[in-house]
C-alpha positions as CSV (number, residue, x, y, z in Angstrom):
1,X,0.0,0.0,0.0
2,X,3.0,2.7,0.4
3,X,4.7,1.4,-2.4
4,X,1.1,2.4,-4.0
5,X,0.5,5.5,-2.6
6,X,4.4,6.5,-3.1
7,X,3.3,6.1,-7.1
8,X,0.2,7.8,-7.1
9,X,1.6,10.7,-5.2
10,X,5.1,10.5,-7.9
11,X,2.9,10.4,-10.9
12,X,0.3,12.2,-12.0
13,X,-2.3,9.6,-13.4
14,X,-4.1,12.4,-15.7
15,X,-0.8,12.2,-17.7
16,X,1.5,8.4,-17.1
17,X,0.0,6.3,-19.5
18,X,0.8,3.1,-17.1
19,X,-2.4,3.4,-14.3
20,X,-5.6,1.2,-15.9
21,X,-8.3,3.6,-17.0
22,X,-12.0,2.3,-15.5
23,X,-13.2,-0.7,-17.8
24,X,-16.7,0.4,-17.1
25,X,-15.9,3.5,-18.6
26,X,-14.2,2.7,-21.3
27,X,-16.4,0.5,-22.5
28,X,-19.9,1.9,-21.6
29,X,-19.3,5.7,-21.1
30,X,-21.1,5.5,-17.7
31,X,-18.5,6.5,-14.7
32,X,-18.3,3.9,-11.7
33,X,-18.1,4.7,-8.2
34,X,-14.9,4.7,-7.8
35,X,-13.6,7.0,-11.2
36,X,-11.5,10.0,-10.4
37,X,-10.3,8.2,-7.3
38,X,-6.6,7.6,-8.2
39,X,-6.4,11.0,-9.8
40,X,-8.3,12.6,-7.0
41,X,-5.7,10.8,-4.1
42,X,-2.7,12.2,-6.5
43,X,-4.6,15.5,-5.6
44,X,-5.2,15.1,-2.1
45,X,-1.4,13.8,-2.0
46,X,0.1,17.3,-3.2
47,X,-2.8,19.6,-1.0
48,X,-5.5,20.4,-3.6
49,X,-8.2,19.4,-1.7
50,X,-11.2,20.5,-4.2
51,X,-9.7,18.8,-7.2
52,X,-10.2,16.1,-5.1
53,X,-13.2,16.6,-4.3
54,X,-14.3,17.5,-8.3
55,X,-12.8,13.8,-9.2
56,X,-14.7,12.0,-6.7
57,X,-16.7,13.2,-3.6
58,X,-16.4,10.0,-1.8
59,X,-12.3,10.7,-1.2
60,X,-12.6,10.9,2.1
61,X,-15.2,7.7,2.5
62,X,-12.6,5.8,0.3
63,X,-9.2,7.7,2.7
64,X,-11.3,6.7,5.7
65,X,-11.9,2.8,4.2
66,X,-8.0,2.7,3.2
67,X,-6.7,3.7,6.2
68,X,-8.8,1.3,8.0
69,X,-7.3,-1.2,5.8
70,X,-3.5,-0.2,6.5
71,X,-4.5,0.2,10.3
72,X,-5.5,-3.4,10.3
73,X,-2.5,-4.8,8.2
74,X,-0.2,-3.3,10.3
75,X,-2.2,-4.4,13.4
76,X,-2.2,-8.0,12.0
77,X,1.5,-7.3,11.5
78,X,2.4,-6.2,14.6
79,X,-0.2,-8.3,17.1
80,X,-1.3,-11.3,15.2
81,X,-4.7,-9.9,14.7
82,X,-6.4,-7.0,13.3
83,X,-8.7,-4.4,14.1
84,X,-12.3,-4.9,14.6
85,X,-15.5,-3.1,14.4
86,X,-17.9,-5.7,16.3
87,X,-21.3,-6.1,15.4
88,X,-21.2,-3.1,13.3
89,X,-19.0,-4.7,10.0
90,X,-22.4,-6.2,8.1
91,X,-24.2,-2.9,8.8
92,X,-21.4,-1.3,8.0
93,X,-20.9,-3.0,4.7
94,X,-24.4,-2.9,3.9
95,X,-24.6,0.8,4.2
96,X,-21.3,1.3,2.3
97,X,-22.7,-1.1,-0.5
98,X,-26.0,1.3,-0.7
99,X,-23.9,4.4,-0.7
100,X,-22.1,2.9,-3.8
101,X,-24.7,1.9,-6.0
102,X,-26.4,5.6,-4.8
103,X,-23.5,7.5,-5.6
104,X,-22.7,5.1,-9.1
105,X,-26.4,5.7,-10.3
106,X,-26.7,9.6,-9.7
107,X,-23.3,10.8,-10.5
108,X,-24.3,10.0,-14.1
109,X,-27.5,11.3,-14.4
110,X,-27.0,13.8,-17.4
111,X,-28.4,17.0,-15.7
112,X,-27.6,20.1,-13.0
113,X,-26.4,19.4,-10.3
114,X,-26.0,15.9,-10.8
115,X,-23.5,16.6,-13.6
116,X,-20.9,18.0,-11.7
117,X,-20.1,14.8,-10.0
118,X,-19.1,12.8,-13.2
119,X,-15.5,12.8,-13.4
């Protein structure tokens, strides 16, 4: 994940022709969830916060669900095990799984104020 993040942050993915464009995109013209995230992160990376923002509003649902991730690798790393939410991981996935499809339907609805969330 730093080896990752040390690329994204190196290399700007609007212009290094060696990051995978979306498949869904490419091929049906309708933006996924998760477009605009790498070159959004390259953003955050170097302090632009609303270009960000502009590539994807759910940056900081996706930095809060990566750093989760990292926490818990190096948790597992470092204790054996990793870190936990308790009862709350189905609701939470649930939730996050209905804010996706949400987000993925209206972002390309072809009108104001909708608009400005495609890519």
């Amino acid at each position: 994940m730093i080896a990752g993040a040390f690329f994204v942050w190196l290399f700007d993915p609007a212009r290094a022709g060696f990051f995978p464009a979306c498949p869904l995109l490419s091929l049906t013209g309708y933006a996924c969830p998760g477009c605009g995230l790498t070159r959004g992160t390259h953003a955050l990376f170097h302090g632009d916060i609303m270009t960000a923002l502009d590539f994807n509003a759910l940056i900081p649902l996706a930095m809060l669900f990566f750093g989760y991730i990292f926490a818990s690798l190096v948790s597992v790393a470092w204790r054996g095990k990793g870190i936990l939410l308790g009862n709350w991981n189905l609701v939470l996935l649930w939730v996050t799984v209905g804010m996706l499809i949400v987000f993925g339907v209206v972002r390309n609805l072809p009108f104001y104020p909708f608009s400005v969330l495609f890519p």
